[in-house]
C-alpha positions in Angstrom: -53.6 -50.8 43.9 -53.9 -47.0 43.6 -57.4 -47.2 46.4 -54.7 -49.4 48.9 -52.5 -46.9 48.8 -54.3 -43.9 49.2 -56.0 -46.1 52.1 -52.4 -46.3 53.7 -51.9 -42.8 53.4 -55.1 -41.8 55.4 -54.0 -44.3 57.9 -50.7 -43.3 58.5 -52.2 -40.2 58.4 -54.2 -40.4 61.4 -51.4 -42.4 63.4 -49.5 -39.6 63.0 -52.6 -37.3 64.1 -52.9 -39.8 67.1 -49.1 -39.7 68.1 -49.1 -35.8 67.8 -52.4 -35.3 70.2 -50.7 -37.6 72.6 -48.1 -35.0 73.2 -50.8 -32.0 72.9 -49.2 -31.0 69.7 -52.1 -29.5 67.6 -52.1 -30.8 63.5 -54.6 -29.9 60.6 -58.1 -30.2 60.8 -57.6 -32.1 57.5 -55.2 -34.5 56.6 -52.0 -33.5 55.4 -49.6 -36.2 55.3 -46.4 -34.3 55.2 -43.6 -35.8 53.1 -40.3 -37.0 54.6 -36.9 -34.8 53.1 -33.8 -35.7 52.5 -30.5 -34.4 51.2 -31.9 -35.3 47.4 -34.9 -32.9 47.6 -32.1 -30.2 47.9 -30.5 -30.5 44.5 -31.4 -27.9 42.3 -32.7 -28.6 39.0 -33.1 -25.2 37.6 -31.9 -24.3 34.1 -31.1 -21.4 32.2 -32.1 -21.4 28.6 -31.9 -18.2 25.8 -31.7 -16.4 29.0 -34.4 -17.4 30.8 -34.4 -19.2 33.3 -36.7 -22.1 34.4 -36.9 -23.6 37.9 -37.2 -27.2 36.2 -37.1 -28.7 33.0 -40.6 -30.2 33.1 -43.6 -28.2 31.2 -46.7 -28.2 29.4 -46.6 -28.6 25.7 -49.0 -26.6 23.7 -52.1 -29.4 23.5 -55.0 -30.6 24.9 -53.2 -30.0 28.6 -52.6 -26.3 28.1 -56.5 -25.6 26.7 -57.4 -23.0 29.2 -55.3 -20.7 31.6 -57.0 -22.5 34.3 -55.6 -25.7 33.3 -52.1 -24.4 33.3 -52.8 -22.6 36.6 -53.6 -25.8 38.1 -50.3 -27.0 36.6 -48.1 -24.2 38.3 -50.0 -25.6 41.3 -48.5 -28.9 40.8 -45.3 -27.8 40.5 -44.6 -27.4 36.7 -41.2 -25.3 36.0 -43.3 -24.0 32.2 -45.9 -23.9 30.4 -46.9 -23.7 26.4 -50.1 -22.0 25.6 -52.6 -23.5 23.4 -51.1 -22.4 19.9 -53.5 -19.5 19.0 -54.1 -16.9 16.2 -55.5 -14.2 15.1 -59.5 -13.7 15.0 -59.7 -14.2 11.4 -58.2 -17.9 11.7 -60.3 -19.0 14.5 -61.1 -22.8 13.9 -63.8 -25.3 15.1 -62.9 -28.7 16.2 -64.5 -31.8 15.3 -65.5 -35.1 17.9 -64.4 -37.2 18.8 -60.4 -36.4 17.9 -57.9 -38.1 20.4 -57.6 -41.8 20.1 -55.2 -44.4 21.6 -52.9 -45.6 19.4 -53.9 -49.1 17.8 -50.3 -50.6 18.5 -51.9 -53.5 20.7 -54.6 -54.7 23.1 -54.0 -52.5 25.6 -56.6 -50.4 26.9 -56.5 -47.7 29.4 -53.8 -45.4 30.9 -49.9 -45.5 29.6 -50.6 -46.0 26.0 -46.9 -46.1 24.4 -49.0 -43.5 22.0 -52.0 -41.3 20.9 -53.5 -40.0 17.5 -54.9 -36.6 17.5 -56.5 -34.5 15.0 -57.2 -31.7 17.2 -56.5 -28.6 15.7 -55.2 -24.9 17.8 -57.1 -23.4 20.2 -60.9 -22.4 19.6 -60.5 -19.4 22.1 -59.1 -15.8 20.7 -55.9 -13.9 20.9 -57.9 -11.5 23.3 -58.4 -15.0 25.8 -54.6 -15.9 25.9 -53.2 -12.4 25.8 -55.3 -11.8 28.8 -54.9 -15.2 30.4 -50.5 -15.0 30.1 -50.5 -11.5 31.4 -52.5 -12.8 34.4 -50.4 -15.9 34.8 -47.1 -14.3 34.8 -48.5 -11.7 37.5 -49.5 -14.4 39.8 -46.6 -16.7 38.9 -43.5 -14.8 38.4 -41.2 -17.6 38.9 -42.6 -19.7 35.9 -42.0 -19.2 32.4 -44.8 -18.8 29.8 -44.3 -19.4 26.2 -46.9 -18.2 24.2 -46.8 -20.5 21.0 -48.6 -18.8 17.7 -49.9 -19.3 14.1 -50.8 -17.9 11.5 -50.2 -18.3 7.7 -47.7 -16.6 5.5 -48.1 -13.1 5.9 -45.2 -10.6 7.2 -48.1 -8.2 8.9 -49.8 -11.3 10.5 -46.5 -12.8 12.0 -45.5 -9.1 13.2 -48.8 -8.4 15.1 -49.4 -11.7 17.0 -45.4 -11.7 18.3 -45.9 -8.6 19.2 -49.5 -8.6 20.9 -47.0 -11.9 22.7 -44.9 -10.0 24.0 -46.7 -6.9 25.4 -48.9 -9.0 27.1 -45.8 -10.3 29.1 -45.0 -13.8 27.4 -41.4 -14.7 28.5 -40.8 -16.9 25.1 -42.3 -16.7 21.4 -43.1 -20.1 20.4 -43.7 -20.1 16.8 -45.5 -23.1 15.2 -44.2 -24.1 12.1 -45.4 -27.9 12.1 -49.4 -28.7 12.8 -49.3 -31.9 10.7 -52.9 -32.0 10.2 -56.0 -29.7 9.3 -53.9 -26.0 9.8 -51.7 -27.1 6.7 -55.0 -27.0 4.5 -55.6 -23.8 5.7 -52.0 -22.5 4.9 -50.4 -22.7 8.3 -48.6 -25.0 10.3 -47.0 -27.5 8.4 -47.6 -25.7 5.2 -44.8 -22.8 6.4 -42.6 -25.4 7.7 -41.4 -27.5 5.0 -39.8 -25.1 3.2 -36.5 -23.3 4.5 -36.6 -20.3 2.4 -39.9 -19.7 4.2 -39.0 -21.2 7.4 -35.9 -18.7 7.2 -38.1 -15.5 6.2 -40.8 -16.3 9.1 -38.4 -16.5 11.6 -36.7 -13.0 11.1 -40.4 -11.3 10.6 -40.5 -13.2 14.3 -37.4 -12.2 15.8 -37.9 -8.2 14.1 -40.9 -8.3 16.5 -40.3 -9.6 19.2 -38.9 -7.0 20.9 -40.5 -5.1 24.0 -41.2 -1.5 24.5 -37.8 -0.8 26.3 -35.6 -2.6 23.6 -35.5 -5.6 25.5 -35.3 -8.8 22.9 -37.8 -11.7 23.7 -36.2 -15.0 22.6 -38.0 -17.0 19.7 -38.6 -20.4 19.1 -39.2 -22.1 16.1 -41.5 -25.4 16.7 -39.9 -27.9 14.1 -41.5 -31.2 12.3 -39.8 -34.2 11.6 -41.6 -34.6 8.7 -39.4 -33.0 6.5 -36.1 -34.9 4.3 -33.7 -33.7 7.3 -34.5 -31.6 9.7 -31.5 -30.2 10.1 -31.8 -28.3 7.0 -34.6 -26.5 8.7 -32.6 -25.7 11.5 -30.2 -24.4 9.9 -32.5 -21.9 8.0 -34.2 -21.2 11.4 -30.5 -20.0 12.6 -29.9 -18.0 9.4 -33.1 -16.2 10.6 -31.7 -15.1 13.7 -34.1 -17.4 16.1 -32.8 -18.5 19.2 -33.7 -22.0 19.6 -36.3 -24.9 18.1 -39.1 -26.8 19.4 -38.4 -30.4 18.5 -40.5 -31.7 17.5 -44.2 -31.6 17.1 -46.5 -34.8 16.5 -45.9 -37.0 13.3 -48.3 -37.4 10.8 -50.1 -40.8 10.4 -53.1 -42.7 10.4 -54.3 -45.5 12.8 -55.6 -49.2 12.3 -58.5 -50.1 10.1 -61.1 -51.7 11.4 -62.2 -55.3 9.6 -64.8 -52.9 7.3 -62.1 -50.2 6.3 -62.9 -47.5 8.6 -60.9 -45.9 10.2 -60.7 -43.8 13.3 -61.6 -41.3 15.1 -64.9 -42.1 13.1 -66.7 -38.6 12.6 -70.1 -38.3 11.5 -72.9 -40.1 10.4 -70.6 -40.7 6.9 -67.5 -42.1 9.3 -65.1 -39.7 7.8 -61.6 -39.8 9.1 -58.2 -38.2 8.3 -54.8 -38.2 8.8 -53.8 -37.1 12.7 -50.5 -36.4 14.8 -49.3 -39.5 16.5 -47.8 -38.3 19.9 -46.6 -40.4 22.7 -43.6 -42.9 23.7 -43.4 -43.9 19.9 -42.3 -40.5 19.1 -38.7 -40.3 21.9 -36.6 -42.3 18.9 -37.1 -39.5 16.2 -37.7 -36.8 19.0 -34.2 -37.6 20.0 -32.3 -38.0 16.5 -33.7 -35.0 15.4 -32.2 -33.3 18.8 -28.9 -35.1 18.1 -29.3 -33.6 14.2 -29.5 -30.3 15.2 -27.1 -29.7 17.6 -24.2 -31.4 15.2 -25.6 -29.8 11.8 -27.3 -26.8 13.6 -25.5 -25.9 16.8 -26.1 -23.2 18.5 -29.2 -23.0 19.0 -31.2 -23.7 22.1 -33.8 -27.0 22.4 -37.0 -27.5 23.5 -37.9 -31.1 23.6 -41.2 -32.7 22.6 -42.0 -36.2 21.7 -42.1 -38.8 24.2 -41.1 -37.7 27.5 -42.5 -39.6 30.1 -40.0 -40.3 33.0 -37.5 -38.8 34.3 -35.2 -41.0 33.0 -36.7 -40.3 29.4 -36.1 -36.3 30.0 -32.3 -37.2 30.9 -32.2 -39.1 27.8 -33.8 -35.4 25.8 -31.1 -33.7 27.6 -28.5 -35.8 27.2 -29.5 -35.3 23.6 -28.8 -31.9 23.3 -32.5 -29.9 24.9 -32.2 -28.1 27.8 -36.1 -28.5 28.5 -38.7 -30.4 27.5 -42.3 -30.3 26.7 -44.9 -32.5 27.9 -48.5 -34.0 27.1 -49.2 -37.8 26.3 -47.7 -38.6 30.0 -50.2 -36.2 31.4 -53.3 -37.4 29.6 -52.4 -41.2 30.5 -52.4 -39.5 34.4 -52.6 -35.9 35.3 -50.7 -33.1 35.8 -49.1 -34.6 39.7 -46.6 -37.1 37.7 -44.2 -33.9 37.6 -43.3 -34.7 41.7 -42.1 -37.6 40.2 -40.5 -36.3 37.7 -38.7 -34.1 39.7 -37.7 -36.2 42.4 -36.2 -38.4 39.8 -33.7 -35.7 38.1 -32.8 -34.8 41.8 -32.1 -38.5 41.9 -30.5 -39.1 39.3 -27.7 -35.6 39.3 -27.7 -36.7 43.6 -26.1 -40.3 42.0 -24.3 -39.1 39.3 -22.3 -36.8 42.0 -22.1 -39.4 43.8 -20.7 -41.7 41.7 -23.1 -44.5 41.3 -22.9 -45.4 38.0 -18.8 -45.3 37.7 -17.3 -48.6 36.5 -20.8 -49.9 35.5 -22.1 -51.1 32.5 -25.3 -50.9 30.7 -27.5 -52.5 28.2 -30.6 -51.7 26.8 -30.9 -49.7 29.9 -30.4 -52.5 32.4 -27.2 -53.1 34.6 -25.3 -54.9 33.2 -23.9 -57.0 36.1 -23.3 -60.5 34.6 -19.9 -61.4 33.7 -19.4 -63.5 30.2 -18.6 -66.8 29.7 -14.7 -67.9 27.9 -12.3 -66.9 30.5 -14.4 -64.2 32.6 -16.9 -66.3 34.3 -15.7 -68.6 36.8 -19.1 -69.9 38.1 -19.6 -72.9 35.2 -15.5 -73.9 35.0 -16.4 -76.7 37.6 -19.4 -77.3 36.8 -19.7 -81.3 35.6 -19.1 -81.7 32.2 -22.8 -84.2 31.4 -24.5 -81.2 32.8 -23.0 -78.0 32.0 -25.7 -77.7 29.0 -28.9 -78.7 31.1 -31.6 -76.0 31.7 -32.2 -75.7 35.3 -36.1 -77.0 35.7 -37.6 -80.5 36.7 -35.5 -83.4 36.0 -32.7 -81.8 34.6 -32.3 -79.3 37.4 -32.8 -82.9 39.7 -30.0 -84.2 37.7 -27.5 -81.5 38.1 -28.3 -81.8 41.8 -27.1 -85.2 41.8 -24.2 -84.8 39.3 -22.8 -82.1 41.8 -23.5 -84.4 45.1 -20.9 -86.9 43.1 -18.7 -85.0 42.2 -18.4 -83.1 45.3 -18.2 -86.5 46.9 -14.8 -87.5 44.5 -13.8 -84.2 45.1 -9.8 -83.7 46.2 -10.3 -81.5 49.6 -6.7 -80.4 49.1 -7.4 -79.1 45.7 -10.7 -76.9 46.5 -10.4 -73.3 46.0 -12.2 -70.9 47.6 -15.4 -69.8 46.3 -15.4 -66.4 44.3 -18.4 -64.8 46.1 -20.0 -61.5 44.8 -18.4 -58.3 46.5 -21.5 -56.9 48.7 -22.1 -53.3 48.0 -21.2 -51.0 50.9 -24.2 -50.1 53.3 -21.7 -47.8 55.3 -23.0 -44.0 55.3 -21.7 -41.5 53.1 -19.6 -38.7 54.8 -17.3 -37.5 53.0 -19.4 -34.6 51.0 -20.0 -34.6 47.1 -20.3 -32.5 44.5 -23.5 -32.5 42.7 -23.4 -31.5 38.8 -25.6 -28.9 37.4 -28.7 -29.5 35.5 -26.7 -27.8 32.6 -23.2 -30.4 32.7 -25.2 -33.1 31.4 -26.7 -31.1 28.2 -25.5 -32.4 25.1 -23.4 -35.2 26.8 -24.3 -37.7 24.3 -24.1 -35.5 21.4 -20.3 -34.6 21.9 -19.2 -38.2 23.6 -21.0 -41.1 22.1 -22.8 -40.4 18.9 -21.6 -39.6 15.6 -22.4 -40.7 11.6 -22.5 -44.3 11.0 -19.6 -44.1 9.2 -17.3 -42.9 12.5 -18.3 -46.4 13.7 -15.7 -49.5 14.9 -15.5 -52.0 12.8 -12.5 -53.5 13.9 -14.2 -54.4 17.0 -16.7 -57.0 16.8 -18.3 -59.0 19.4 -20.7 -62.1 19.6 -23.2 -63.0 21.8 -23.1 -65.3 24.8 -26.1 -67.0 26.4 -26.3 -66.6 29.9 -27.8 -70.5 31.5 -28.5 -69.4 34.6 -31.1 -66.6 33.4 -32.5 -68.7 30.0 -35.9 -69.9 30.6 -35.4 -72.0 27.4 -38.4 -70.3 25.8 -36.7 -70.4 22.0 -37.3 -66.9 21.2 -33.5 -65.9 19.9 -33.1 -69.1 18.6 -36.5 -68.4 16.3 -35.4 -65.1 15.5 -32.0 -65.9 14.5 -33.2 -69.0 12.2 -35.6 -66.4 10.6 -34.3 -63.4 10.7 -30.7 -63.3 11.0 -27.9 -65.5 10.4 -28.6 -69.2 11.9 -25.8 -68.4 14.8 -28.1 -70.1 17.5 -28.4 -74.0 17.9 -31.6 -75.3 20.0 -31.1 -78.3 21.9 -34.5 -80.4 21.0 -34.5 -82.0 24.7 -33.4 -79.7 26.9 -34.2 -76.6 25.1 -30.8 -74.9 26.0 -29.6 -72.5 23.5 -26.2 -72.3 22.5 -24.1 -69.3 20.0 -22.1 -70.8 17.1 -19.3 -68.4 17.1 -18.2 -68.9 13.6 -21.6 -67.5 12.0 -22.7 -65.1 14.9 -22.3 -61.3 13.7 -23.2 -59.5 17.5 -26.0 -58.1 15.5 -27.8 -58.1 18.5 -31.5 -59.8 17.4 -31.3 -62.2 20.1 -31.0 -59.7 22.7 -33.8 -57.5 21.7 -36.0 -60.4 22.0 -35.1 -61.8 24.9 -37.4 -61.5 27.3 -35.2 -62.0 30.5 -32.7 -58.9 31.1 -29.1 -59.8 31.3 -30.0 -63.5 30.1 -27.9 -62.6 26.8 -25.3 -60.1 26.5 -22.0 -59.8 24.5 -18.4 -60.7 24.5 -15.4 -59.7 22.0 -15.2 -61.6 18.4 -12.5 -64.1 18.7 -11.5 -63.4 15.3 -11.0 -60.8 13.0 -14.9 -60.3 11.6 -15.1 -61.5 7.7 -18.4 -60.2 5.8 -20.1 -62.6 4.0 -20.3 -61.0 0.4 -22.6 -64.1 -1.2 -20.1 -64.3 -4.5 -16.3 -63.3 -4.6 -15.5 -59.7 -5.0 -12.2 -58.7 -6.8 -12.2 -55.3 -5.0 -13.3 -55.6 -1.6 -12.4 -51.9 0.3 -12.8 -53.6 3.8 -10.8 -56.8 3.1 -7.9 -55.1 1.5 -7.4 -51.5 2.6 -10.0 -51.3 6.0 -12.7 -49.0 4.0 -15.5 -49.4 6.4 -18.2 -47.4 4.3 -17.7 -45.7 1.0 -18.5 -42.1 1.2 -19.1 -39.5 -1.5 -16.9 -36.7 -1.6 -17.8 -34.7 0.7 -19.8 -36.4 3.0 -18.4 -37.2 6.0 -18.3 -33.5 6.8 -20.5 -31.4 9.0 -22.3 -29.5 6.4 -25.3 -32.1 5.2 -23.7 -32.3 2.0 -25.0 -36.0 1.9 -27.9 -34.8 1.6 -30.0 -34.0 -1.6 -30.9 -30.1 -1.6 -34.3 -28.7 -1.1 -35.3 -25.7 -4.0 
């Protein structure tokens, strides 16, 4: 697909180089298929974060696509807004990497690019502080507009910590990345991880950071603390990270893990002749869920301090869905190794798309699920499209004879129809094509930061309860493949009968919960949504309970003392 439409592009570029000499109008000596503009490529997608300010969210996380200066040079090129160095140290801590030590993740059977994951046991950088020093001071002068973050290590040592934020910051970094979370290999060596466990040290590291980071003319260069997930709550850490005076995290770096065995118990990346392997950073789509709790964490246990997201950003929709989180950037490296550093056009275009609809108001008075429109109406009083449908046929699946016999039950009864009693048929509204004139405000990068946090999430415990729904099977989508009804019998709570003929699926109301299983397997979008509990939900408990909190006074979850506030008193303390 890719060879076609690169073919295309050379052809229309030499139309165009055709059309142009027609008219004696001179064009490249090489092609140069310009790109069409439109009112979207205007919106501006910059963003101002700890005070500096970035000419689009998208960057290079500090990993294999940040290993040299001329890789992130060629990056700039692109059009990246940012980019991470290659987490270095000092000379004494240089490392040596091993091979190989980037696998796909074992999740399935599927080979090649846009793997929903990779394992890494890569370590930092093999190059010096001299190398990187050098290479962000030359950056910087040739790319003024884009911000370098120079991310560091080293292990727990005051005089260490001072010297390589400071060595940062003369050489002209415009942010101190401090990394606090290597999961593999630096932890053995006292670094990475190692530091970032505990928040006593977390919180000491992070002023020795700050106290440095400060240029020769007073000026304070903002510090960021690269957090792991692998911690009890990583809140805590935040919150330690803000007592030291930082002015943002990193969230967050790869998790540790292993990948498949193979059917003679090794495992992999296999190194050496004795097919030694070790526990590596898993990095990829797998990562957004945690990625984004942990933003959500933070910013409701820790606010106030800026975000850098990391951890499964691969879309532009994915970077709205960090943002709506709570980051104001985000970092990026699995997308680029399943491509290469061009999927930030698309990126880009896509925020512009997206803040272009939102000011226009494109997704008012819509609803979603699972991140699909939800455009179906529900059966039981909202759908009108099955009310006349013949009763011997409102339960058969629409294939073969069945579909042939609905044909002919709707011939008859069209045929016996009263004329005088026909109503007119409720046809879809079709969606304006008339041009937009009237002129729009577009919202700021910035409006849409932490939009989630403050609107729509909260502790499970916040949650309705009084408003339960069910779910309704949609017959015109079901291809009568069985799935929910499988997973319901297994899984959940027998709410789904399965027609042995006709395959049709069909909710029993009185056991479904709306816990949602049957949606989440579905394989059609839209085939199965949800409608409102007809009746006031009642919990199976298994045996009678004399006290039941829910039943008698509305107690939806018993907390302890404490808990419900904004303090993480729920959970246990770290020494």
């Amino acid at each position: 697909c890719s060879t076609r439409a690169n073919d295309g592009k050379i052809a229309a570029w030499y139309m165009h180089e055709h059309i142009q000499q027609t008219f004696k109008i001179a064009v490249a000596p090489e092609p140069q298929l310009p790109l069409f503009r439109t009112p979207i490529d205007d919106v501006d997608i910059s963003i101002t974060m700890a005070g500096v300010k970035f000419p689009n969210p998208f960057g290079l996380a500090s990993a294999p696509c940040s290993t040299t200066a001329a890789m992130i040079r060629r990056a700039f090129e692109a059009g990246w807004g940012f980019a991470v160095t290659k987490t270095f140290a000092l000379d004494e801590h240089l490392v040596t990497n091993v091979s190989p030590r980037i696998v796909r993740g074992t999740y399935g059977n599927s080979y090649g690019p846009h793997q929903p994951g990779y394992i890494n046991i890569e370590l930092i950088t093999e190059k010096t502080a001299a190398y990187w020093l050098k290479s962000i001071h030359e950056l910087k002068r040739d790319f003024p507009d884009r911000v370098i973050v120079a991310s560091v290590m080293v292990g727990y040592d005051k005089s260490e910590w001072y010297k390589i934020c400071k060595l940062s910051v003369d050489a002209g970094a415009d942010m101190i990345e401090v990394n606090l979370s290597c999961p593999h290999g630096m932890g053995e060596a006292g670094m990475g991880l190692a530091c970032g466990q505990d928040p006593a040290i977390v919180e000491e590291i992070t002023r020795w950071c700050k106290d440095a980071s400060v240029t020769s003319d007073g000026r304070k260069i903002p510090v960021f603390m690269k957090l792991s997930n692998a911690v009890t709550e990583i809140a805590i850490i935040a919150q330690a990270v803000k007592r030291g005076g930082a002015d943002g995290v990193t969230i967050m770096n790869t998790m540790p893990g292993m990948m498949d065995f193979d059917p003679k118990g090794e495992g992999w990346p296999k190194v050496g002749s004795n097919k030694l392997f070790t526990s590596g950073g898993i990095a990829g789509d797998v990562n957004r869920p945690l990625a984004t709790r942990a933003i959500w964490s933070v910013q409701r246990f820790a606010p106030g301090l800026a975000i850098m997201a990391t951890g499964g950003i691969s879309s532009a929709q994915s970077m709205v869905q960090m943002l709506h989180a709570g980051a104001s950037v985000g970092q990026i490296c699995s997308a680029i190794q399943s491509q290469d550093y061009t999927i930030v056009q698309d990126y880009i275009t896509g925020l512009q798309s997206y803040l272009y609809r939102l000011g226009r108001g494109d997704f008012e008075g819509k609803q979603f699920q699972n991140c699909w429109e939800s455009s179906r109406p529900w059966r039981g009083g909202l759908d009108e499209r099955f009310v006349d449908e013949p009763e011997p046929v409102k339960k058969l699946p629409r294939f073969g004879k069945y579909l042939h016999k609905r044909v002919v039950e709707r011939k008859t009864q069209v045929a016996n129809m009263d004329v005088q009693q026909v109503r007119p048929a409720q046809h879809a509204p079709m969606p304006s094509v008339a041009p937009i004139e009237d002129m729009f405000e577009i919202p700021p990068l910035a409006s849409i930061i932490q939009k989630t946090s403050k609107s729509f999430a909260g502790l499970h415990g916040d949650l309705n309860r009084e408003e339960q729904v069910i779910a309704v099977v949609n017959p015109e989508s079901c291809i009568n493949c069985g799935r929910c009804y499988m997973t319901c019998n297994d899984n959940a709570y027998q709410a789904i009968s399965f027609d042995d003929d006709t395959h049709v699926p069909e909710i029993i109301e009185d056991k479904c919960t709306g816990c949602g299983l049957c949606q989440a397997v579905c394989p059609v979008p839209g085939c199965i949504e949800y409608r409102k509990m007809p009746h006031k939900f009642l919990p199976h408990r298994g045996l009678n309970v004399p006290n039941d909190r829910y039943m008698q006074d509305g107690v939806s979850l018993a907390r302890k003392a404490g808990g419900a506030e904004d303090n993480l008193s729920h959970i246990p303390k770290v020494a």
